[in-house]
C-alpha positions as CSV (number, residue, x, y, z in Angstrom):
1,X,74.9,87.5,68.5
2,X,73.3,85.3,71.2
3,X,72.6,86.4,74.9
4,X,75.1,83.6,76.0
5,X,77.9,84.7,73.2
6,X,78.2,88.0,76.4
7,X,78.8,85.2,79.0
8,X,82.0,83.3,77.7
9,X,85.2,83.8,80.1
10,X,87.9,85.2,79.0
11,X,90.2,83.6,81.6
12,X,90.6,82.7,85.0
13,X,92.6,81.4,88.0
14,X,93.8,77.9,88.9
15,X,91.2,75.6,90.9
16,X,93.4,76.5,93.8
17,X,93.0,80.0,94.0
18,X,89.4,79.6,93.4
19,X,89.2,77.6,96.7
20,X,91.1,80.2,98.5
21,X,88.7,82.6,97.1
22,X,86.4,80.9,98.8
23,X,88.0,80.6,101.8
24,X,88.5,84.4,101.9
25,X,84.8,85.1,101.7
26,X,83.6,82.8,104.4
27,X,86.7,83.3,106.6
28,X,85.6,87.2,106.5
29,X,81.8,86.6,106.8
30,X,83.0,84.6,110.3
31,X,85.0,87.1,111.6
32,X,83.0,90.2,110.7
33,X,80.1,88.3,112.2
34,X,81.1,88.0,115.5
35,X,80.8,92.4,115.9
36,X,78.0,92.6,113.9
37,X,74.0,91.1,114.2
38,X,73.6,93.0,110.7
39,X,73.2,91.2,107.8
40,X,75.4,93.5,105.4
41,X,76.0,93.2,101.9
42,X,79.6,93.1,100.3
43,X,81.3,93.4,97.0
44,X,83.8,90.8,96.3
45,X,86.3,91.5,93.0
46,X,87.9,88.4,91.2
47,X,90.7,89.8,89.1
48,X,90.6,90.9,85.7
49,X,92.6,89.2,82.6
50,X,93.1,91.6,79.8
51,X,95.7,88.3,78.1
52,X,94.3,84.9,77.0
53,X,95.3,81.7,79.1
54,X,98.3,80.5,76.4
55,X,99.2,84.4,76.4
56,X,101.1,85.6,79.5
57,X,101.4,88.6,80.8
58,X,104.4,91.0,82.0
59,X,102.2,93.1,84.4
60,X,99.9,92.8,87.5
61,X,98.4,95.8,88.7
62,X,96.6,96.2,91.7
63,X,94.4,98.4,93.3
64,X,93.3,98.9,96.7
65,X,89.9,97.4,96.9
66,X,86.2,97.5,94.8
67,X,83.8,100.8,94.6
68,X,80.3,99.5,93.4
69,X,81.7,96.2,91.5
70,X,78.8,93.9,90.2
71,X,79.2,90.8,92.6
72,X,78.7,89.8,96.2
73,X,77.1,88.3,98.9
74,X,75.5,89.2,101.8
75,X,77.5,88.9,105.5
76,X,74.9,86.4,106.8
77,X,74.4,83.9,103.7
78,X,75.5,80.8,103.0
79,X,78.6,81.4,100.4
80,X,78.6,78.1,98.0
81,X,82.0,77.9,95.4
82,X,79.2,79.0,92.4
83,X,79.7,82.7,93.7
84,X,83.5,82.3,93.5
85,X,82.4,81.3,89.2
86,X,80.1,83.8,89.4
87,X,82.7,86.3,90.1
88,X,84.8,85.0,87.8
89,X,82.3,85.5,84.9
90,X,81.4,88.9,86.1
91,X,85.2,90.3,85.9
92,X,86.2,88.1,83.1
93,X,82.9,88.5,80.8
94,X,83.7,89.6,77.0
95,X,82.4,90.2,73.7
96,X,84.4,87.6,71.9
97,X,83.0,88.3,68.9
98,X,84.3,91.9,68.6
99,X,88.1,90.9,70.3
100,X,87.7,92.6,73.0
101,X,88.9,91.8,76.6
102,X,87.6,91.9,79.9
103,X,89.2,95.5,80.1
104,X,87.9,97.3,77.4
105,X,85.1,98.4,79.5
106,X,87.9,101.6,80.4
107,X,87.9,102.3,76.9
108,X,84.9,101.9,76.4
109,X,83.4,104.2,79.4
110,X,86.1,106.6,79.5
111,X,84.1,109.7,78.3
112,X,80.4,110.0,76.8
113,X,81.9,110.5,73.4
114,X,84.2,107.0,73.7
115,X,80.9,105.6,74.9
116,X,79.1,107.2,71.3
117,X,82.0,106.2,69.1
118,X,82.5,102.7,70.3
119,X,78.9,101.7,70.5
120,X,77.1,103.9,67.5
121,X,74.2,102.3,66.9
122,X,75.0,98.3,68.1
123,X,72.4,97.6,70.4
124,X,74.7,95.0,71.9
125,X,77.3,96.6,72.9
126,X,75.4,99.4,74.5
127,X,73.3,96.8,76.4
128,X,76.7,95.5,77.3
129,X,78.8,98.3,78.2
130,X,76.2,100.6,79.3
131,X,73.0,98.7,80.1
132,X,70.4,100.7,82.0
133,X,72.5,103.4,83.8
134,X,74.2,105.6,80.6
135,X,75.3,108.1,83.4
136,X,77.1,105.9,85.6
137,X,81.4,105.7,85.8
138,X,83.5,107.3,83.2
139,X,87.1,106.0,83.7
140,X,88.8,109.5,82.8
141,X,88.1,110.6,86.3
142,X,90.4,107.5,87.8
143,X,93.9,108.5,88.4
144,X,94.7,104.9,88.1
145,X,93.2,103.8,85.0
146,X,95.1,107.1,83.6
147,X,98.4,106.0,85.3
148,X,97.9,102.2,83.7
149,X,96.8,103.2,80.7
150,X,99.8,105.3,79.8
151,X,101.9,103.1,81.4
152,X,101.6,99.9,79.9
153,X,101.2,101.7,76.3
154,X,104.4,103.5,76.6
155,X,105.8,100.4,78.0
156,X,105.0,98.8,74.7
157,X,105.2,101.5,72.9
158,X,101.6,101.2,71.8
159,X,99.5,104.4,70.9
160,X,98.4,106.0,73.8
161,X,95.1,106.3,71.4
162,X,94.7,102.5,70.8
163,X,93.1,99.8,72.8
164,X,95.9,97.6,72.8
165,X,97.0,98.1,76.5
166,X,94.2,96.4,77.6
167,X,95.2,92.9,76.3
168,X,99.1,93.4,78.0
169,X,98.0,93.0,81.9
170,X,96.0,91.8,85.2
171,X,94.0,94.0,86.9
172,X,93.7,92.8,90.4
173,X,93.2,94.1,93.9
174,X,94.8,93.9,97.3
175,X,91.5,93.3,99.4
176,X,89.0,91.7,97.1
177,X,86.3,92.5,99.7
178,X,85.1,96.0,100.6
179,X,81.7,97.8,101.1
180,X,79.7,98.7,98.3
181,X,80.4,102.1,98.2
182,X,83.3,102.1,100.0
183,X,86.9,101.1,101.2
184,X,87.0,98.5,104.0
185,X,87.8,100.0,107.4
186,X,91.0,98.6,109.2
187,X,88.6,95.1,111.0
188,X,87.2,94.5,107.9
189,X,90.8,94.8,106.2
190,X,92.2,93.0,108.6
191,X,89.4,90.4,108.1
192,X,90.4,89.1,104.9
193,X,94.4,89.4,105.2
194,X,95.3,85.6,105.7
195,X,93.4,84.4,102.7
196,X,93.7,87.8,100.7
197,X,97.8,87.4,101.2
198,X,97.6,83.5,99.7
199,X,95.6,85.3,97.1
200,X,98.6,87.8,96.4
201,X,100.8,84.8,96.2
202,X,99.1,82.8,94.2
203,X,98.2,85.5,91.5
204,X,102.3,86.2,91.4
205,X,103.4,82.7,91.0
206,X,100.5,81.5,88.7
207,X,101.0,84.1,86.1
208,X,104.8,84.9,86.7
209,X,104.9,88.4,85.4
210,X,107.6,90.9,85.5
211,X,106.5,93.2,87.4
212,X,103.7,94.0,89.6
213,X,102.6,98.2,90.2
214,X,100.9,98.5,93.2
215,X,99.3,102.0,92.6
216,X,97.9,102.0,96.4
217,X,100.2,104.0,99.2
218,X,103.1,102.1,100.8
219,X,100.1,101.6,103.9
220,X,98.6,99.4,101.9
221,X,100.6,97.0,100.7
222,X,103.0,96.4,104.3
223,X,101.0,93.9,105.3
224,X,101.3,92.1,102.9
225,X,105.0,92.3,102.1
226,X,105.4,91.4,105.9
227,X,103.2,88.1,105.2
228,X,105.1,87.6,101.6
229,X,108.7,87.7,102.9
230,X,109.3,90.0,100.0
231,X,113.4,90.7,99.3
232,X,113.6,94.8,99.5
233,X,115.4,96.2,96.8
234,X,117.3,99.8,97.1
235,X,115.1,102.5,94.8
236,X,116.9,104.6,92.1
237,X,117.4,108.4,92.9
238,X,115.2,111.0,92.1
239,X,112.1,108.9,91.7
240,X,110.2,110.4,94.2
241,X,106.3,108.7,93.9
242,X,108.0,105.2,94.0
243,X,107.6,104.3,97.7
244,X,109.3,100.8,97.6
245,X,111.2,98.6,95.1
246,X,110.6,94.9,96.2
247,X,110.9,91.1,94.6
248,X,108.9,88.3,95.3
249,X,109.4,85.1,93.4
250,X,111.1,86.7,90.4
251,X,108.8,89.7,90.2
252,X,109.9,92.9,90.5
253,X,107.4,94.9,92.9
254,X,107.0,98.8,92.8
255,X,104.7,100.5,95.1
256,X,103.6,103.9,94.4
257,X,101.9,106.7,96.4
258,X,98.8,107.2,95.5
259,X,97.3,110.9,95.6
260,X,93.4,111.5,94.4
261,X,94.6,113.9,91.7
262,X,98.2,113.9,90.3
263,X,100.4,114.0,87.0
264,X,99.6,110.6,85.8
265,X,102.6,111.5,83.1
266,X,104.8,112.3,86.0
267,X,104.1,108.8,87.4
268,X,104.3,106.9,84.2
269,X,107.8,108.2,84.0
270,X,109.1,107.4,87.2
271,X,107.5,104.0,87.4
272,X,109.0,103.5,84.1
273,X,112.4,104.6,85.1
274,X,112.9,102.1,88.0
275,X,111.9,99.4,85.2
276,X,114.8,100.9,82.9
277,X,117.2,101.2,85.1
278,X,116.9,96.8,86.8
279,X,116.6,95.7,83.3
C-alpha cells in the first residue's frame, strides 16, 4: 500500500457547506480578533462520515465541540478554502484497502489490547492509527463513544463486539471551532453561532437522516433550536436523560444530558425508547 492509498476521502459535504465552512472560520477569526492582539491557534472539526456517498445514513450525532483534533489555523492567518479540504481529508481519511471508515479509529484506539489485536504486526496501520504517540486517547474513557456505540448497534441489532456501527452514522459537532485543549468559552461560542447554525442546517437537510442524538446538555443545543425553528415534540414518560424531543425538516431530534460518567446502557435504553415509541 502507497502513502497516498491513507489520503483518499471517504466522503464529504456539498460545495455549499464547504463555503459556509469557510465562512465560519473567518467570520470567528474577525470577531475573536477584535478582544484579542494574540495570535491564537484553533482546532476546527469537519464532520465525520462512517456511510459512503450513495449509502445514507439514519443517524447524526453530535457532540459539543473538538479536544486536540488534528486541524486548524491560527486566529491571525489568512484562512484560504484549501484548509476547509484539508479538514475534510483529516476527518474523512481511511484505509480503503482494509474497508474501514473514517470511524474506526474508536475501534481501533479503544483499549491497548484493540490497538494490539487490530494492528499486530502491519506497519501501516500502526503508522496510521497510532503514529508516533502509542499512549495518546483510548476511546473507552468517552462516555459518548460508549453511548454511540451501543446505541447504534442495538439499533441495528449489530454485535455490540463488531465494527459495523461505525459504517451506520455521522459524527458531527455543534461548534466546529474550540481551543485545542479545550471547550470554547461563551464569546468564542457565540463567535461561530450564525455560520455554525447554517452548518447544523445544512448537515440535516443534506443527509436527511432519521434522527439526530445530540449527546450534549439541553444548554448546548438552545441556541440553536432557537435559530432552527425546530417544532417541539412532547417526550414519553419515564425517560428521564432525554432533555428534549424536537423535529427539524423530517428529523426527529433528541437531546440528552450529558454527565462525565454515567450508565451508557441506561442511556442507550431511553434514547432508544423515545425512537420506539414515534415510530
Amino acid at each position: 500500500m502507497s502513502k497516498e492509498d491513507t489520503k483518499q476521502i471517504y466522503n464529504r459535504f456539498s460545495e455549499e457547506y464547504h463555503l459556509t465552512y469557510l465562512k465560519n472560520i473567518q467570520s470567528f477569526q474577525a470577531e475573536i480578533s477584535i478582544f484579542t492582539d494574540e495570535d491564537w491557534y484553533y482546532v476546527d472539526n469537519y464532520p465525520s462520515f462512517g456511510f459512503k456517498p450513495d449509502e445514507g445514513c439514519d443517524f447524526i450525532v453530535y457532540g459539543q465541540a473538538p479536544l486536540g483534533w488534528g486541524s486548524g489555523f491560527s486566529l491571525k492567518e489568512s484562512v484560504k478554502p484549501e484548509l476547509v479540504n484539508e479538514s475534510a481529508q483529516f476527518s474523512n481519511k481511511y484505509l480503503h484497502d482494509y474497508g474501514h471508515t473514517p470511524l474506526d479509529w474508536v475501534n481501533v484506539l479503544w483499549t491497548n489490547g484493540t490497538i494490539e489485536s487490530f494492528t499486530g504486526n502491519d506497519e501501516v496501520l500502526k503508522s496510521f492509527y497510532v503514529g508516533d504517540n502509542p499512549n495518546s486517547y483510548r476511546a473507552y474513557r468517552s462516555f459518548f463513544w460508549n453511548v454511540i456505540f451501543k446505541l447504534i448497534s442495538d439499533y441495528y441489532d449489530f454485535d455490540r463486539g463488531s465494527m459495523e456501527w461505525s459504517k451506520k452514522l455521522l459524527w458531527s459537532n455543534l461548534c466546529k471551532i474550540a481551543p485545542e485543549d479545550a471547550n470554547p468559552n461563551e464569546q468564542e461560542k457565540k463567535a461561530q453561532l450564525t455560520y455554525g447554525t447554517e452548518l447544523i442546517r445544512l448537515e440535516i437537510e443534506e443527509l436527511k437522516p432519521k434522527y439526530c442524538v445530540v449527546l450534549t446538555n439541553d444548554s448546548w443545543w438552545e441556541p440553536f433550536r432557537v435559530a432552527l425553528k425546530t417544532q417541539q415534540l412532547t417526550i414519553p414518560d419515564n425517560f428521564p436523560e432525554i432533555q428534549s424531543f424536537e423535529e427539524y425538516n423530517g428529523t426527529k431530534i433528541i437531546v440528552t444530558s450529558r454527565p462525565r460518567f454515567g450508565n451508557s446502557d441506561e442511556f442507550v435504553r431511553q434514547i432508544l425508547g423515545v425512537i420506539n415509541h414515534n415510530q
